[in-house]
BATIZA-203915 format. One line per field, with one value per residue (C-alpha): residue number from 1; residue in three letters; x, z, y. Coordinates in nm, 2 decimals. Layout:
N
resi: (NUM/...)
resn: (ala/...)
east: (X/...)
up: (Z/...)
north: (Y/...)
end
This chain:
365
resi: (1/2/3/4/5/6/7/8/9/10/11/12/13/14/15/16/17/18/19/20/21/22/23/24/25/26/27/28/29/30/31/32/33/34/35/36/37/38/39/40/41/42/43/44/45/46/47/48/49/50/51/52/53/54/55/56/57/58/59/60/61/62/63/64/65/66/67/68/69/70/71/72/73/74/75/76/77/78/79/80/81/82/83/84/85/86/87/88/89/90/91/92/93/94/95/96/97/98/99/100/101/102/103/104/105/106/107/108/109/110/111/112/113/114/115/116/117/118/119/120/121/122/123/124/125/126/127/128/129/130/131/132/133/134/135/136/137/138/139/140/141/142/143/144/145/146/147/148/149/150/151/152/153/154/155/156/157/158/159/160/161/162/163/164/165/166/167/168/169/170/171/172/173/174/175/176/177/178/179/180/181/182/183/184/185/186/187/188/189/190/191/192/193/194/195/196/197/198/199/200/201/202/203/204/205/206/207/208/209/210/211/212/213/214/215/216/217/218/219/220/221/222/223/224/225/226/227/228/229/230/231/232/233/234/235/236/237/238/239/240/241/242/243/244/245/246/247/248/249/250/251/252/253/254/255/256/257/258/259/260/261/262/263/264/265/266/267/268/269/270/271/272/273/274/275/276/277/278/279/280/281/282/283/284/285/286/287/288/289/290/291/292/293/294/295/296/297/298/299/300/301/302/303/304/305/306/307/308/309/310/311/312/313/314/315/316/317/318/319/320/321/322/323/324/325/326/327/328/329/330/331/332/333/334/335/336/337/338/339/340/341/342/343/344/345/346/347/348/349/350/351/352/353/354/355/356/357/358/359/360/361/362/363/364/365)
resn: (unk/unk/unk/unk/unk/unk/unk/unk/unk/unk/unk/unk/unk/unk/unk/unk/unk/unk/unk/unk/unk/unk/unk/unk/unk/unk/unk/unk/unk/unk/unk/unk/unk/unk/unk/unk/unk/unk/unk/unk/unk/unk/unk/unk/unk/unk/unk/unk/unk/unk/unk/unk/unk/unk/unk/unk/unk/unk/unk/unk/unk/unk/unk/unk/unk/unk/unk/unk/unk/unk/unk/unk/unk/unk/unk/unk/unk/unk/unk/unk/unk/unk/unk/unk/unk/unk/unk/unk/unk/unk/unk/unk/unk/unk/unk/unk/unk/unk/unk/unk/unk/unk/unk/unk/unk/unk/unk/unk/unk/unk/unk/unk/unk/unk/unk/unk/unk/unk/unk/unk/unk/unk/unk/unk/unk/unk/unk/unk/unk/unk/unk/unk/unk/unk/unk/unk/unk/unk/unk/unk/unk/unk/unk/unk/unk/unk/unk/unk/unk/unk/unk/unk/unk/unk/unk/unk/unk/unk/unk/unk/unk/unk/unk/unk/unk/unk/unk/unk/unk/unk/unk/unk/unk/unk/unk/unk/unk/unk/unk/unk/unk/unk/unk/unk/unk/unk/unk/unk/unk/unk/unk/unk/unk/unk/unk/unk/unk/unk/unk/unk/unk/unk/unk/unk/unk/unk/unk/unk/unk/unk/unk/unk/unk/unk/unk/unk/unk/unk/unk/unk/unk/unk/unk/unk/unk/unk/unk/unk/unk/unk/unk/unk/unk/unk/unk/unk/unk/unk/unk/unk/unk/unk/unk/unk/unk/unk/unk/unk/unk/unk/unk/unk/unk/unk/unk/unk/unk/unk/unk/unk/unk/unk/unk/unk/unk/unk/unk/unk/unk/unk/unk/unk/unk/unk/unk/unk/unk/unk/unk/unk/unk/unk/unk/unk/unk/unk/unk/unk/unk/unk/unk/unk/unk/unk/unk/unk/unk/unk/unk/unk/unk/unk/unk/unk/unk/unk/unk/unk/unk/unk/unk/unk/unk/unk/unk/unk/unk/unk/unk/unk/unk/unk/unk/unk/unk/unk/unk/unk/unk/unk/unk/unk/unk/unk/unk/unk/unk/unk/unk/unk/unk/unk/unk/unk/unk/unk/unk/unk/unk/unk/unk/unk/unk/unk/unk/unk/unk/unk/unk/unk/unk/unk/unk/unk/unk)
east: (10.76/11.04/11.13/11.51/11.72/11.95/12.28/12.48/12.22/12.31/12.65/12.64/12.42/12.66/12.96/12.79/12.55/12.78/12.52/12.23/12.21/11.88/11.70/11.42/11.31/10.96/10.81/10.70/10.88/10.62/10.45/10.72/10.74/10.37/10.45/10.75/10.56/10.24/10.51/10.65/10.49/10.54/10.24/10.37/10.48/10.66/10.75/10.78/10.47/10.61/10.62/10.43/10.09/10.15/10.37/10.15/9.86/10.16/10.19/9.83/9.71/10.00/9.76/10.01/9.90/10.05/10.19/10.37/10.63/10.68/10.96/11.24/11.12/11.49/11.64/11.36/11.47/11.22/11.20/11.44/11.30/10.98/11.09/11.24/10.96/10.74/10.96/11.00/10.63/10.62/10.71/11.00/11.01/10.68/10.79/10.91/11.10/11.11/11.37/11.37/11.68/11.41/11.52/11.87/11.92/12.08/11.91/12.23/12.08/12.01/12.32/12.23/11.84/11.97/12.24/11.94/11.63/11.87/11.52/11.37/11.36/11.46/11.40/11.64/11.46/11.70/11.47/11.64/11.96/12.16/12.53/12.50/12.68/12.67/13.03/12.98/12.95/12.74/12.33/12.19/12.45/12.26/11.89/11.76/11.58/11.75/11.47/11.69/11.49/11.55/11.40/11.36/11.76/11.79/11.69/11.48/11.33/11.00/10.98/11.17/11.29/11.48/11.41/11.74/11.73/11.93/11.70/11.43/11.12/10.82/10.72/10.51/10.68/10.49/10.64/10.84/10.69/10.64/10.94/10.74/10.84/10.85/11.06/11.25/11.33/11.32/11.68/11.67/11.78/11.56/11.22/11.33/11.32/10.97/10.87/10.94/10.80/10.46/10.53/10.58/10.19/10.02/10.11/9.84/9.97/9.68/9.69/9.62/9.32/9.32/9.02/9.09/8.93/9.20/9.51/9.46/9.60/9.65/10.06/10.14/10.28/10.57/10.94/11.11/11.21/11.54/11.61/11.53/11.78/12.05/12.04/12.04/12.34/12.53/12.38/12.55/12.88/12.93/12.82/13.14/13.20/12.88/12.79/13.12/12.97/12.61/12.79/12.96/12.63/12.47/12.72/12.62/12.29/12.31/12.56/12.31/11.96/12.10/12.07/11.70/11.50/11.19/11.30/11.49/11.77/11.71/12.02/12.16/12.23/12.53/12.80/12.62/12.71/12.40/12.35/12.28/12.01/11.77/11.88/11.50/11.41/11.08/10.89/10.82/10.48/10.27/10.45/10.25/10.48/10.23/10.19/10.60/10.66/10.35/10.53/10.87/10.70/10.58/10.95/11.07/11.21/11.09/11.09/10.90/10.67/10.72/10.54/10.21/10.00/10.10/9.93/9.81/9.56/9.35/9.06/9.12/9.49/9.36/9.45/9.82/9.99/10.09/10.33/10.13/10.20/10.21/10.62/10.50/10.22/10.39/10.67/10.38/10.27/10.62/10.84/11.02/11.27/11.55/11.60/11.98/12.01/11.80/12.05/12.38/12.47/12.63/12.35/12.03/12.18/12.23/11.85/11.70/11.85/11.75/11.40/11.37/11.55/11.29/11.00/11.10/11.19/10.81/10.62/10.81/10.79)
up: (13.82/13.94/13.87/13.79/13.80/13.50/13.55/13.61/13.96/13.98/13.98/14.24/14.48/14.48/14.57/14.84/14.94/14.87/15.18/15.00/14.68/14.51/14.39/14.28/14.15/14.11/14.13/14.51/14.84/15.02/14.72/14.67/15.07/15.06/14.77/14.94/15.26/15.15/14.99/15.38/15.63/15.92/16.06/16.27/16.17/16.43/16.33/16.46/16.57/16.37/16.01/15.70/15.72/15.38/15.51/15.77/15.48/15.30/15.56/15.67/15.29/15.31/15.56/15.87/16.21/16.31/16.64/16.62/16.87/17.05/16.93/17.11/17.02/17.07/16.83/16.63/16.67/16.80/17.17/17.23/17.56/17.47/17.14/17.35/17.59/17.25/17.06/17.39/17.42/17.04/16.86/16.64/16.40/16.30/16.32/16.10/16.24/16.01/16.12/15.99/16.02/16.02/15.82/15.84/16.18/16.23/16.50/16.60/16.83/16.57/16.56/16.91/16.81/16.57/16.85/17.11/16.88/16.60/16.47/16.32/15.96/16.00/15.71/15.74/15.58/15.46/15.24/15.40/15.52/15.30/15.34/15.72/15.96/16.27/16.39/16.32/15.95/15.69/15.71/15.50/15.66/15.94/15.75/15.62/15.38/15.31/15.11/14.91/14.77/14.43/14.51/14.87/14.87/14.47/14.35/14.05/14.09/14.22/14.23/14.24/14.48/14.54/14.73/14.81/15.01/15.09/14.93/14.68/14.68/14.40/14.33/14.06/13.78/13.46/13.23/13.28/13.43/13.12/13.16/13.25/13.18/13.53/13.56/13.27/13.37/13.75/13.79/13.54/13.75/13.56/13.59/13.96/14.03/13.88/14.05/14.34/14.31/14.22/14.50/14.77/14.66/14.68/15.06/15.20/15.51/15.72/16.09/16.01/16.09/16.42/16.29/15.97/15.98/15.77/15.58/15.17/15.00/14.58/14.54/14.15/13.93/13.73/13.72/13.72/13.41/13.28/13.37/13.75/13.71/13.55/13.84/14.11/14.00/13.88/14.29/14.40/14.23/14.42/14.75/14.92/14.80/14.85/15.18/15.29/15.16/15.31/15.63/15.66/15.57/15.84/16.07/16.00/16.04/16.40/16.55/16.44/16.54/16.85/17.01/16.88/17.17/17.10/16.93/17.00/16.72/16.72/16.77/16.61/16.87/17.01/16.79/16.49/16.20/16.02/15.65/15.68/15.40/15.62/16.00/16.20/16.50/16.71/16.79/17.18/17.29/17.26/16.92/16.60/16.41/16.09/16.09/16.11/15.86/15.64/15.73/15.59/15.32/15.16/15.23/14.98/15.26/15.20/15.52/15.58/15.85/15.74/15.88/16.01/15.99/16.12/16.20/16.52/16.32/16.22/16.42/16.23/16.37/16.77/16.87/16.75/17.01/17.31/17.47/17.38/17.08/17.28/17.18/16.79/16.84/16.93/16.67/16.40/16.56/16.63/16.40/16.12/15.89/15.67/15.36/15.39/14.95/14.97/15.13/15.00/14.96/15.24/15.12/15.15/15.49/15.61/15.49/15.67/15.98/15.99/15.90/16.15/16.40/16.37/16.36/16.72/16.84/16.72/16.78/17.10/17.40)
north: (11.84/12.00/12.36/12.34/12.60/12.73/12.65/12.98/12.98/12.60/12.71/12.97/12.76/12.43/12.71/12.89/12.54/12.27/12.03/12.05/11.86/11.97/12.27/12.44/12.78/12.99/13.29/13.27/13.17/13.02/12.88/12.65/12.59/12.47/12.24/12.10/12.02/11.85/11.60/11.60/11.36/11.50/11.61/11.98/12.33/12.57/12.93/13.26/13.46/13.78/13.66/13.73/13.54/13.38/13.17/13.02/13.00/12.82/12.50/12.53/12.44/12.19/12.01/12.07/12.18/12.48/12.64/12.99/13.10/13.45/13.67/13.89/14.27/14.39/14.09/14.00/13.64/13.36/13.33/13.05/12.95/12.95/12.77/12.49/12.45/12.39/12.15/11.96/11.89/11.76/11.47/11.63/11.37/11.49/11.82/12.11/12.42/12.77/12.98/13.31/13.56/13.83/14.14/14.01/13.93/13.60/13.38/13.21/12.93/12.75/12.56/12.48/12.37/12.17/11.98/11.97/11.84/11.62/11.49/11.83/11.86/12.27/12.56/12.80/13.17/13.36/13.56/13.92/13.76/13.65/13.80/13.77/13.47/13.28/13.21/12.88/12.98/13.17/13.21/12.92/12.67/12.49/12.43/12.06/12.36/12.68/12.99/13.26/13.53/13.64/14.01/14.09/14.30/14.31/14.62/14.60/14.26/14.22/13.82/13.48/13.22/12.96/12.67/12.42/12.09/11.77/11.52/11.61/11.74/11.81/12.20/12.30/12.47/12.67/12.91/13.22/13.55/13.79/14.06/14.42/14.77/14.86/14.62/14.71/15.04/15.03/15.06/15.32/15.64/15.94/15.68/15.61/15.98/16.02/15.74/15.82/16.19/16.01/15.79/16.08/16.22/15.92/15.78/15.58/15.45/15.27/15.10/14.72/14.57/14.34/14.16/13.97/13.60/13.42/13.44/13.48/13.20/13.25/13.21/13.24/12.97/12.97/13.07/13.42/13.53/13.59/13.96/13.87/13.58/13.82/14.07/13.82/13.70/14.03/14.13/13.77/13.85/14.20/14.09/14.09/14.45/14.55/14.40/14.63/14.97/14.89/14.80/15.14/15.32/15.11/15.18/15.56/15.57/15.32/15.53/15.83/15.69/15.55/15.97/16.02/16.01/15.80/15.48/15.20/15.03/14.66/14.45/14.16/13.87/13.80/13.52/13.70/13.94/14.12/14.11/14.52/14.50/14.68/14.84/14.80/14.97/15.03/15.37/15.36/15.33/15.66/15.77/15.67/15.44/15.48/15.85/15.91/15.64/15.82/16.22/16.06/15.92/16.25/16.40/16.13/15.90/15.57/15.33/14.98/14.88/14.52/14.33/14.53/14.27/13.89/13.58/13.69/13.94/13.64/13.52/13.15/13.14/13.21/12.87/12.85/13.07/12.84/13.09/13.43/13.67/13.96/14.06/13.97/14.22/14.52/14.50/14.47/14.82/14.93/14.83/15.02/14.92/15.13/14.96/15.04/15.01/15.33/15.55/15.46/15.83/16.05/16.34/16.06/15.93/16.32/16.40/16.07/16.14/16.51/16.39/16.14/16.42/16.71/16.45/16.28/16.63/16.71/16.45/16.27/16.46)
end
């Protein structure tokens, strides 16, 4: 059966996705991806090379073959030239296409993937993107499939996603996630500052393992529950006045990162307009990205190294690189994100940049 959504989210998805007819809601992403393909024929799955694992575990247990695609370190977009060299040696009528905006960075060939290869059935991620645009219109507006995260930008939530498409498709549904009291109070501004003081002692930041054999595969059943729903769509309402205010304090912290020696900001492409949930940018070679994201952890500056491990870590997934991984690789070792929600403050932004400052001055000479 069909996990159908309530209809305040119907509401909101028919006024912001007025193409695609159907929908569907659970607790996990690519649990409801996998469901949706192993009702698909086609036979192929191409997606980036730097993405979370679970989303290749998600098509393999589909029964699809799949073939990953190199990424552009200074975008994080899938190579488009190695994209097109792929798609034109496959049947795309077979084929499925996952485009992620990764961390909010809009991949704006996809209007022109979509012209050149009419035949793909293309799932457009927008797990960490939505707010952002393409000229030709907002992030969502070019997929057959369009993912929305319920939790990935919301603060509080720690689950839910929806799943919307032009014809319909069969996901497993089940009862709603119980309602915690971390997730109760995690909004809560005294728990968040004990949290977070706990959180500052206990840093256990670890290079990934290169050597793993296969992707886990156990997504969870059900739906999200109705405080996740509620903040979604309190978080939907404000967008447009919030996407303004994380702009600015985006803005900040570019203009400021851009004169530390030792990293480089990553850019959103060209004919594209980032959703600013998270600014990303990669330590240089020689610098430890996972001791100066573990020394800003115990200052109380919380930063993400999303994604450290990828597909490429597993042995099982050796044969699904055609063009190389070798750009994927380095931003799993590289790569750090600013989760921009974090440091809405002047003060927070001041104290981030001063960390960041004396630790490059420190440590990158």
């Amino acid at each position: 059966m069909t996990a159908d959504l309530p209809q305040a989210l119907k509401n909101w998805t028919t006024a912001n996705f007025p193409k695609l007819q159907f929908s569907c809601w659970g607790q996990s992403g690519a649990a409801m991806l996998h469901d949706a393909l192993r009702g698909q024929k086609r036979s192929n799955v191409v997606l980036p090379a730097f993405i979370c694992p679970s989303v290749t575990a998600a098509a393999i247990h589909a029964g699809k073959r799949v073939v990953h695609v190199d990424v552009d370190r200074t975008t994080l977009n899938i190579n488009v030239r190695q994209l097109e060299t792929v798609l034109g040696g496959m049947s795309c009528e077979d084929t499925v296409l996952l485009v992620d905006h990764a961390f909010g960075n809009p991949f704006p060939q996809i209007a022109e993937i979509r012209a050149s290869f009419p035949e793909l059935l293309i799932v457009e991620d927008c797990v960490r993107a939505l707010g952002g645009a393409i000229a030709e219109g907002p992030i969502g507006s070019f997929g057959d499939w369009v993912l929305i995260s319920l939790y990935k930008t919301v603060p509080g939530n720690d689950h839910g996603g929806i799943l919307l498409t032009g014809s319909a498709v069969e996901v497993r549904s089940g009862s709603a996630r119980k309602i915690t009291l971390r997730q109760r109070v995690s909004t809560f501004a005294p728990a968040r500052v004990i949290y977070e003081w706990l959180k500052r002692r206990s840093c256990d930041v670890t290079p990934p393992r290169d050597d793993l054999e296969s992707p886990t595969w156990n997504p969870p059943s059900g739906i999200p529950n109705r405080l996740c729903l509620r903040r979604f769509l309190a978080f939907a309402a404000a967008e447009k006045h919030e996407f303004q205010r994380r702009r600015q304090a985006a803005d900040e912290l570019r203009s400021a990162l851009r004169e530390i020696a030792g990293l480089s900001v990553i850019r959103s492409a060209e004919n594209s307009r980032n959703a600013e949930h998270f600014l990303s940018f990669t330590v240089r070679d020689g610098i430890s990205r996972d001791r100066f994201v573990s020394d800003l952890h115990g200052q109380g500056l919380f930063l993400l190294r999303t994604w450290d491990c990828i597909p490429a870590n597993f042995r099982s997934l050796s044969s699904t690189f055609p063009v190389g991984f070798s750009e994927s690789v380095f931003l799993a070792r590289h790569v750090v994100h600013i989760p921009i929600s974090s440091f809405m403050t002047i003060r927070k932004r001041r104290r981030l940049v001063e960390g960041m400052r004396n630790w490059f001055s420190a440590n990158a000479g």
